[in-house]
Each structure stands twice: as structure tokens, then as C-alpha cells.
C-alpha positions as CSV (number, residue, x, y, z in Angstrom):
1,X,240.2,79.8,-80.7
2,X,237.9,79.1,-83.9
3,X,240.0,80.0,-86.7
4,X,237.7,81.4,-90.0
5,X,238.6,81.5,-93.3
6,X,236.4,84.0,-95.8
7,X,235.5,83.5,-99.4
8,X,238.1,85.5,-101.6
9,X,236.8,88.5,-103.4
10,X,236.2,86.4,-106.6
11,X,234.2,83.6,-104.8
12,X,232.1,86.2,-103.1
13,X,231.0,88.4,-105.8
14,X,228.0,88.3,-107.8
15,X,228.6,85.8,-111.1
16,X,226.5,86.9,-114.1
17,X,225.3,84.2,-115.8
18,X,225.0,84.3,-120.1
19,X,226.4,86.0,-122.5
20,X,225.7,90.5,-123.3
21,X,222.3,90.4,-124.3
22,X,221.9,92.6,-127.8
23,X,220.2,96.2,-127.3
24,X,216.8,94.2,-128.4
25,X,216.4,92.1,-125.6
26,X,217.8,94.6,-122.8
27,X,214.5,94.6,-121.4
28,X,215.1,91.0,-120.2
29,X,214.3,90.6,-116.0
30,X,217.0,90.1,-113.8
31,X,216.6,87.7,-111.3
32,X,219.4,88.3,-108.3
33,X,219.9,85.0,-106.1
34,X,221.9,84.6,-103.2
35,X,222.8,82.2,-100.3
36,X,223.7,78.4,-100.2
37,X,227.4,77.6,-101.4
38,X,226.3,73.7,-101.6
39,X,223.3,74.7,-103.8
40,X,225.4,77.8,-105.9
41,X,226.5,74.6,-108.5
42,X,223.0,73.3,-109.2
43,X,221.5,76.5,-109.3
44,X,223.9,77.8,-111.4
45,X,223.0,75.1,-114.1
46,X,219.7,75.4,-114.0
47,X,219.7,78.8,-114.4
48,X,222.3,78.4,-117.5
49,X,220.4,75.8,-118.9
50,X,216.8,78.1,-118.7
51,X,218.3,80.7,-120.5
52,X,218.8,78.1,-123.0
53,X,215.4,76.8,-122.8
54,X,213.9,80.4,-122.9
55,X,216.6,82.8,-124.6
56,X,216.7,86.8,-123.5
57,X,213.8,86.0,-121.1
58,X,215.6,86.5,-118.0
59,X,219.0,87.5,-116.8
60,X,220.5,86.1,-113.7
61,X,223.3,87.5,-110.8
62,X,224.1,84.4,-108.5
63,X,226.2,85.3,-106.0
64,X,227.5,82.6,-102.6
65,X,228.1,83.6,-99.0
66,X,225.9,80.8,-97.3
67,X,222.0,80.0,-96.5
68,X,221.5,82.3,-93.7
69,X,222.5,84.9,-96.2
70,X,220.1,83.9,-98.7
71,X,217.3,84.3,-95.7
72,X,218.6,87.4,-95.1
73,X,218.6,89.3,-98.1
74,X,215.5,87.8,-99.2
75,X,213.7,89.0,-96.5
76,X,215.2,92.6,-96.6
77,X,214.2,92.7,-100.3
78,X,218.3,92.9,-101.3
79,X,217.6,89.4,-103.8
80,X,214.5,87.9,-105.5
81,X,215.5,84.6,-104.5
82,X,217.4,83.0,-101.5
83,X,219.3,79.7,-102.1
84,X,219.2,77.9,-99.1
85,X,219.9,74.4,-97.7
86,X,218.3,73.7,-95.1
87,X,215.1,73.3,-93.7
88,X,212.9,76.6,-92.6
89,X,213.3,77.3,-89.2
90,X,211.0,79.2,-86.6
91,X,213.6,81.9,-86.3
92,X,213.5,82.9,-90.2
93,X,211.6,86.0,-90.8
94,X,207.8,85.7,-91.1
95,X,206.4,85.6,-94.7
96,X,208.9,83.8,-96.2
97,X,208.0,81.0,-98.4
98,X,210.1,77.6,-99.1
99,X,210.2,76.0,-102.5
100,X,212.1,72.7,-102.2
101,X,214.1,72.0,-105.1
102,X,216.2,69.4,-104.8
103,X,217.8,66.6,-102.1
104,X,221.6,66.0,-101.2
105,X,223.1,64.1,-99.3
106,X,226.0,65.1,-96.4
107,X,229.1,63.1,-96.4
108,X,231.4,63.1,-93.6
109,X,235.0,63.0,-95.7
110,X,238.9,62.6,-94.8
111,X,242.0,63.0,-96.4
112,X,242.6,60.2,-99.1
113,X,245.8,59.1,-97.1
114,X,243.0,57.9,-94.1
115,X,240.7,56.0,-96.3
116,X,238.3,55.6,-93.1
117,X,235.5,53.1,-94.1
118,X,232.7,53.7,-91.6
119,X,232.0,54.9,-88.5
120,X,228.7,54.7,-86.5
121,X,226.5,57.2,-85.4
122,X,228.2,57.3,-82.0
123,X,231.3,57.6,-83.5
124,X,230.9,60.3,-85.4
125,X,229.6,62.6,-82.5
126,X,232.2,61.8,-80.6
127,X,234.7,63.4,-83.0
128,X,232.7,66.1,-84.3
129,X,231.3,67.4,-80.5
130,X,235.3,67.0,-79.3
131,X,235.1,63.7,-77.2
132,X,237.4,61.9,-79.1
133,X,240.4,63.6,-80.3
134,X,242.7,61.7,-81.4
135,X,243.0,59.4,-84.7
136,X,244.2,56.5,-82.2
137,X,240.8,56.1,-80.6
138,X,238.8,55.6,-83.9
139,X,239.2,52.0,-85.6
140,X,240.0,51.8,-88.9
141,X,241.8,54.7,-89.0
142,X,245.4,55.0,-90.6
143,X,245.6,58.8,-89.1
144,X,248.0,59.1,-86.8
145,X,248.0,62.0,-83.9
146,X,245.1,65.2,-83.4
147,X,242.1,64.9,-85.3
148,X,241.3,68.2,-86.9
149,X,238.0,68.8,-87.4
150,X,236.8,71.1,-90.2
151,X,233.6,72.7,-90.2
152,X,231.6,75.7,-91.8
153,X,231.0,78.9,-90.1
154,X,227.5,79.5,-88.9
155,X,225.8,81.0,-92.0
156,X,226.0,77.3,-93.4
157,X,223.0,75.4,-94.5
158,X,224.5,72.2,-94.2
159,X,226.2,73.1,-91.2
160,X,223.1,73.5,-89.5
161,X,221.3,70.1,-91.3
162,X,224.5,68.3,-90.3
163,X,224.0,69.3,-86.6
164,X,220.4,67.9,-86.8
165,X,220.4,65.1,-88.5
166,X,223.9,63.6,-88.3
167,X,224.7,64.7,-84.9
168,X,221.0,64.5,-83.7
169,X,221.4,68.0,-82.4
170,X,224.5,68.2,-81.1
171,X,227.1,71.3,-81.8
172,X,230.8,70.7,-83.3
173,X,233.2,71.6,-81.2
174,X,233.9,75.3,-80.8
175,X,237.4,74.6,-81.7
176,X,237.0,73.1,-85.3
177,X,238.4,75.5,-88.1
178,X,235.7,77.0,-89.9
179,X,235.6,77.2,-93.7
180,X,233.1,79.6,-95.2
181,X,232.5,77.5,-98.6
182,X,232.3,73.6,-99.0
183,X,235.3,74.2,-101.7
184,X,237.4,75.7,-99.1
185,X,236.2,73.3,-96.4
186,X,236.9,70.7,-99.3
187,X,240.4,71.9,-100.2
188,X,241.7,71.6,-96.5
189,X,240.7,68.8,-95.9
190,X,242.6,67.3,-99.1
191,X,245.2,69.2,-97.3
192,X,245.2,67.7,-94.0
193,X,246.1,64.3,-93.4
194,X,244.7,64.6,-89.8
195,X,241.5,66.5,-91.2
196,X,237.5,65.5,-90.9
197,X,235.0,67.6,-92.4
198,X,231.0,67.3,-94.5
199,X,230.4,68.4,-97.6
200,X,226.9,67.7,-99.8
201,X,227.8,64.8,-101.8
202,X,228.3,66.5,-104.9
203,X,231.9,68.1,-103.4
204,X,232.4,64.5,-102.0
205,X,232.3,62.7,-105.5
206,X,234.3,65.1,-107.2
207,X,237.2,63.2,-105.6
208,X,240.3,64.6,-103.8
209,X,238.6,63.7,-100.5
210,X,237.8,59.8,-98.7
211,X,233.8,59.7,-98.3
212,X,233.3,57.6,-95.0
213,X,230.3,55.1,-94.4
214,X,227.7,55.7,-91.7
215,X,226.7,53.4,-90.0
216,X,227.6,50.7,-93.0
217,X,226.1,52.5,-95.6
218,X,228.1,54.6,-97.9
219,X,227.6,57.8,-98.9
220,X,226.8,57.7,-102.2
221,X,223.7,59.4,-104.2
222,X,222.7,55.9,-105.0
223,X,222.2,54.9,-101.1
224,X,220.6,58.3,-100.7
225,X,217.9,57.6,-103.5
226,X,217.1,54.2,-102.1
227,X,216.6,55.4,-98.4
228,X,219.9,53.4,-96.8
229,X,221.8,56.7,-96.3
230,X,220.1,58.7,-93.0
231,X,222.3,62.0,-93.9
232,X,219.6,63.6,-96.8
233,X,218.2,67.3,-97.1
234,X,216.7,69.8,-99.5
235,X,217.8,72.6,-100.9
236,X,215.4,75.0,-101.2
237,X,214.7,78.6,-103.3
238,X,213.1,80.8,-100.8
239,X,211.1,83.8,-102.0
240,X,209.7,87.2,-99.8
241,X,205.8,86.4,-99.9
242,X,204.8,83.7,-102.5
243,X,206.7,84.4,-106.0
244,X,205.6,86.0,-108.9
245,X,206.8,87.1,-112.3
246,X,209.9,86.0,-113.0
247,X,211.2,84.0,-109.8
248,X,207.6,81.8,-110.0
249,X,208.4,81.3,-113.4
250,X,211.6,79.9,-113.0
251,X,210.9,78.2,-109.1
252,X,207.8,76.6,-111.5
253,X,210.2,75.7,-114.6
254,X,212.4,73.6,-111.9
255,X,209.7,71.9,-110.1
256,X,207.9,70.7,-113.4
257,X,210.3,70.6,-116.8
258,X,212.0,67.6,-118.0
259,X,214.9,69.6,-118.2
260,X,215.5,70.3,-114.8
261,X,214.9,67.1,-113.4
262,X,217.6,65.9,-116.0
263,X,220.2,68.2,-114.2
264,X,219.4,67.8,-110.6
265,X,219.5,63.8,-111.4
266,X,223.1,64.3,-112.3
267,X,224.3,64.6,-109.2
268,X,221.4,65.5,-106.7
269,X,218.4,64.0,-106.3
270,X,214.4,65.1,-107.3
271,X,211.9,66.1,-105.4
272,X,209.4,62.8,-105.4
């Protein structure tokens, strides 16, 4: 049975960003985002750093619960902006409008005591769709016994861009645990000697975790700038209709400021 871990009350809620604005600039728009726990860190900074840029202009709430969430309460009016990462799809609700923001790249990870190398393309469907399932029939591995597979549950961005571009449309296996966050998905698998997971790459290089080539190529955001990596997508802020006000002037302030190319070339990658 697929076993699902939630976001703790603290993870979930909405985080307000900035410091009690003074009585004089209470008049300040809020702009309420939600969606995308891969994209919650970027987002976060940029929105930190425009209130820096452009003091007691604008007030953001940022809360996480994954992209389908974003979609969802963007379209139902609940948010200004939805975080989302992954591609629009023709299910999403009409008159939604995609502002790409930013690349990442998905790493397949392990435990540090399996430092896997690589694995090819057909390797890693075979593990992730349940074909292979145990750490005996995958070279180069020092895991011993089950593999565990760790996924995200379904409202996952990456979870869905993993499916279509790692696994080339294939589903993980029903069976995989399901974490609703990449730091929870993250933290078991630092957990788990026996564990396999994906996280965007920014989890990945925070350590804790082995990253594991593809195909020979590792997943790095270096190999995902040059083109070797395969495993790249966008994150995206999604508006109801095409934005205005506020959310176009800070979707515009990403897409075009020095500053916030600065940040997303920290650990993500521009828009070219």
C-alpha cells in the first residue's frame, strides 16, 4: 500500500516574508503565492530580495503544498500567483497563463553509504516502474537487499516532469513511499540506505544525499547549462488571465532585472 507522508503544520502554512511594515506603508499590496515545494526556495528569494530592491511596495504570503496546488488556487482566485514546476498541461484550467521563470535540473539521488555513479536510461526505469527490485541487479551498487523507492505524491511538479522526461512517460511504481515535499523526500532518503528518490538539483547539492549520473553525465547545474544533462525543466509563475498590478510587476522584475538573474544563477539556471 502507498504509504504518504504530509507537510507538518509549520511547512504547510503561509510564511510571510519581511519585516512589520510601519503604519505609513500599510497600504503596501500583498501578493499571496502558492504551489511548487522545488520552486518555494527561489521564489522565496526573489521575493526577499524585491522587497529590498523596492522597499514597502509589496508584501508577500508564500505558502508550499505542491504545483497542482498552485494551479488550483490560482484558478479559483484563492492566490495571485501559482508556483508551479512543470510544464502546462491540457488538463489545467482554461485562461491560465505560464510565465517561465527559471530551469532546474532533476537528480535521481541515494543514500551516501550507496555512492551509485550512473545508471542508463534503461536502468533507471527499471527501478523506478518496479522491474528491478533489488540493489543486487543494479551494477555499481554497494546496496545490499529491497530497493526502496521514494517518490512525491501526485500534486508534485517534478513528480510529473520526472515521469516525462526521465522515465519517458512511464509511472513509478504504485508502491514507492510518497513524500509530499523534496525536503522530506530528501531527508528519507538520507535515512535509508536501501532508498532512491529525485529531487531538483538544488536539494541534491545541498549534500546529505549521492546524486547519480545518467547515462554518464552527472547531474550537476553545470552539465545542465551546457545541454549534457537530458533531466531539465522550468519552473514557472502562473497567473489567472495575463497579470497585472502587482504580480506583472514582480513576474516582469524576474524576467528582466540584473538582480534576479543574479539569484536564479546561484543555483538554478536563466531563462535564455
Amino acid at each position: 500500500m502507498t504509504r504518504i507522508r504530509r507537510l507538518s503544520a509549520a511547512t504547510a502554512a503561509v510564511a510571510a516574508l519581511g519585516v512589520a511594515a510601519p503604519a505609513a506603508a500599510s497600504a503596501a499590496t500583498t501578493i499571496t503565492i502558492s504551489g511548487a515545494t522545488a520552486s518555494y526556495p527561489l521564489v522565496s528569494l526573489l521575493a526577499q530580495k524585491y522587497n529590498k530592491v523596492h522597499p514597502k511596495k509589496l508584501k508577500f504570503k508564500i505558502a508550499q503544498g505542491g504545483a497542482q496546488i498552485g494551479v488550483n488556487d490560482v484558478a479559483a482566485g484563492r492566490v495571485t500567483i501559482g508556483d508551479v514546476s512543470r510544464d502546462p498541461e491540457a488538463k489545467d484550467p482554461a485562461g491560465l497563463v505560464f510565465y517561465p521563470i527559471a530551469k532546474y535540473a532533476i537528480c535521481v539521488v541515494t543514500n551516501r553509504s550507496n555512492p551509485l555513479g550512473n545508471l542508463t536510461s534503461a536502468q533507471l526505469a527499471s527501478i523506478f516502474t518496479g522491474k528491478t527490485r533489488s540493489w543486487s541487479g543494479v551494477s555499481g551498487a554497494s546496496a545490499s537487499g529491497t530497493i526502496d523507492v521514494i517518490s512525491r505524491t501526485s500534486v508534485a511538479g517534478v513528480l510529473t516532469n520526472f515521469q516525462t522526461i526521465l522515465l519517458e512517460g512511464r509511472k513509478v511504481v504504485e508502491s514507492a513511499t510518497q513524500e509530499a515535499s523534496e525536503g522530506l523526500l530528501k531527508q528519507q532518503v538520507e535515512s535509508d540506505p536501501n532508498a532512491i528518490g529525485f529531487t531538483s538539483s538544488y536539494q541534491a547539492d545541498k549534500g546529505g544525499v549521492n546524486a547519480v549520473g545518467l547515462n554518464g553525465v552527472r547531474c550537476t547545474r553545470s552539465t545542465a547549462v551546457s545541454g549534457q544533462y537530458s533531466g531539465v525543466a522550468r519552473f514557472y509563475e502562473v497567473t489567472k488571465g495575463r497579470a497585472t498590478g502587482a504580480a506583472s510587476q514582480f513576474i516582469g522584475w524576474i524576467e528582466k532585472s540584473a538582480a534576479a538573474k543574479k539569484i536564479i544563477n546561484t543555483q538554478w539556471i536563466t531563462i535564455s
